[in-house]
N, C-alpha and C positions, 0 to 999 in steps of 0.2 A: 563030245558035244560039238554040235556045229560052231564055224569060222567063219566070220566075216574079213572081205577084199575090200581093202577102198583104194582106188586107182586114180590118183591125182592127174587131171588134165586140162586146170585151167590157166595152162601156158598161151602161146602164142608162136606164129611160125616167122616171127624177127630174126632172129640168129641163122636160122635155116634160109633166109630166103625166099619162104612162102607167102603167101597172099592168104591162106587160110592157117590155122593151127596145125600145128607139124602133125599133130595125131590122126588129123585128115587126110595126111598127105596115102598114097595109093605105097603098097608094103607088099611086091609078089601078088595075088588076086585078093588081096583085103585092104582095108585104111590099115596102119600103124598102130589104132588103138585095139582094133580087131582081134589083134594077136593077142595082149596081152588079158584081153574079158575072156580070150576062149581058156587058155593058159590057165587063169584062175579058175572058170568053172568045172575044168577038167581035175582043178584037183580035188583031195581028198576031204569029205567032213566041212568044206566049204559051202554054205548054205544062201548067203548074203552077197551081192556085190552090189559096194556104190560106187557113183562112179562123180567124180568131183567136176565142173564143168566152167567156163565163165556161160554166163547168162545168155550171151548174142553167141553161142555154140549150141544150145540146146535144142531145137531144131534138126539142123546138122548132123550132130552127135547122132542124135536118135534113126534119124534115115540112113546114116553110114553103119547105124550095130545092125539094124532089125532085119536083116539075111543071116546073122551070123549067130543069133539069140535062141534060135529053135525056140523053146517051152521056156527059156530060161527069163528070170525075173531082174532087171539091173533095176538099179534108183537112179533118178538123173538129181544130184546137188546141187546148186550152184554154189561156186568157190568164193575166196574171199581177195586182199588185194596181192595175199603172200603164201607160199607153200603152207607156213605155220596155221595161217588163215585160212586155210582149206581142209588142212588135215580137221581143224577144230569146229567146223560145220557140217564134216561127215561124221565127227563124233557124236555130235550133235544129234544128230538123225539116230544114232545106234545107241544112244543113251539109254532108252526105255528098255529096248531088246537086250543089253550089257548089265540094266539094275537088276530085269526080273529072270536072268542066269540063261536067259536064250544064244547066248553068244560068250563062250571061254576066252576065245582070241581074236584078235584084228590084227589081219595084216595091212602094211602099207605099202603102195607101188605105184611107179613114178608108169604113167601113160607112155612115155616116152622109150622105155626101155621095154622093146616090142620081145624079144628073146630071152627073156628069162626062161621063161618054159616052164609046164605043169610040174618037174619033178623037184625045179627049184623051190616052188612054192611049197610041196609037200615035206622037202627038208625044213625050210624055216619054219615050217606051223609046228613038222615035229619036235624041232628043237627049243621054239618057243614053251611049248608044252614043258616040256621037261626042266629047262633054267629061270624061264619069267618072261625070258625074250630071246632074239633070233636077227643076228644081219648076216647078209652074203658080202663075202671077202672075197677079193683077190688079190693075191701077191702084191706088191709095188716095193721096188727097190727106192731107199732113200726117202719113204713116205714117212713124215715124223704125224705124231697120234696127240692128241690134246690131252692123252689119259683122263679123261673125263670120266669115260665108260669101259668100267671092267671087262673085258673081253675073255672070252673061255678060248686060249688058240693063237695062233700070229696074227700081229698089226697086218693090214694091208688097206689096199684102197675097197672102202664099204659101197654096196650097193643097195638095192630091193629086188624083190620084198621086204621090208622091215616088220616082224611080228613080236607081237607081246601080247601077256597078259590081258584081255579087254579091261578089267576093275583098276588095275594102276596104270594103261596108259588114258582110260577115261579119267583120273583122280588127277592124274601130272598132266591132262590139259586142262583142267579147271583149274590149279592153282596157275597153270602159268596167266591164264586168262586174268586171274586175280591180281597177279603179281604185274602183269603186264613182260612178262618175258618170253621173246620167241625164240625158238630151237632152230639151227640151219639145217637139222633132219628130225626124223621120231625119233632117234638114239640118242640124241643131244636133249630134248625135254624131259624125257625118261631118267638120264643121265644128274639132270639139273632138281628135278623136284619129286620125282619117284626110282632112286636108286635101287637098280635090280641087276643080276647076273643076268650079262649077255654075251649069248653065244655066239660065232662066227663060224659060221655056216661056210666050206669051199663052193666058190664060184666060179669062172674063168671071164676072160675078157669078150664073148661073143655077148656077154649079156650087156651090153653097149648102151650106153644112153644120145639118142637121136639130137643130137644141138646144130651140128656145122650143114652143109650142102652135104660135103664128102662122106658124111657118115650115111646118110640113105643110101649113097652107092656102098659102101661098105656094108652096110645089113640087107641090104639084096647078096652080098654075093654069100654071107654067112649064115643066109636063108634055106639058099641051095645048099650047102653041106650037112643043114639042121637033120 
């Protein structure tokens, strides 16, 4: 059954140094978000992608994919004032397509984390499939774990894609809406009000999350060896 992508990018390029949202910034011959919508459409049983926005980006955004979209269909969302607030306005949007069984699973991924790459995605969908849900790990010496979230595998430092279930991670964002509780990721909501086996998917450290100056020179150069 098709998979829906929702690609969180309504940060900003403060930390980075930028004058525009870091996902604008130029990534080898594409924006930074480029990579990641191609990455998602390339993978498997993926049929959906939203793509999460602030509002004074929507514009932008749209002129920065539309070389890189071919045929393909993105949603442009606008975001909310927090990650948790974003994820739950893309739900939002995917609520009808999740009740009437057009979508099994939703992944979730950080715009910013330009290098995941299509085969990552296609482990986490498939292992969401198969447990309820799905993070990518890597290693981290000394990283102590909140044990919130049952993990199939070693502690390490969690990344995205984050996939599940679409029916309990759409049910555990409604209650947190209800409840007024927000999640510092999809695994911590999941965790908190729709308790599910989650898998930990190997990843490695190229799948980098773009925050400092130094890291865009770092994902350029780990561009070239991709």
């Amino acid at each position: 059954m098709p998979a829906a992508v929702v690609i969180v990018a309504a940060g900003s390029g403060t930390r980075v140094g930028a004058e525009v949202n870091k996902v604008l910034l130029p990534l080898g011959d594409r924006p930074v978000l480029a990579w990641s919508v191609r990455d998602a459409l390339a993978a498997h049983d993926v049929r959906r992608i939203v793509l999460v926005i602030r509002p004074a980006d929507r514009s932008a955004v749209a002129e920065a994919l539309a070389p890189w979209l071919d045929d393909a269909e993105v949603v442009l969302v606008d975001g909310g004032e927090s990650r948790h607030a974003s994820e739950w306005a893309a739900l939002r949007h995917l609520a009808p397509a999740i009740e009437a069984g057009e979508v099994d699973l939703v992944a979730i991924h950080d715009g910013a984390r330009p290098l995941a790459g299509a085969a990552l995605f296609d482990a986490t969908l498939a292992a969401a499939r198969e447990h309820g849900g799905a993070i990518p790990v890597v290693a981290a010496h000394g990283l102590m774990t909140t044990g919130l979230v049952p993990l199939v595998g070693e502690h390490g430092g969690v990344q995205t894609p984050q996939a599940f279930r679409a029916d309990l991670l759409l049910a555990a964002h409604r209650a947190a809406a209800e409840s007024g509780f927000e999640g510092t990721d999809t695994a911590a909501v999941l965790a908190e009000l729709a308790p599910v086996e989650i898998a930990a998917v190997p990843s490695t450290a190229r799948n980098l999350k773009i925050t400092f100056p130094e890291d865009v020179a770092l994902a350029e150069r780990l561009l070239s060896l991709r």
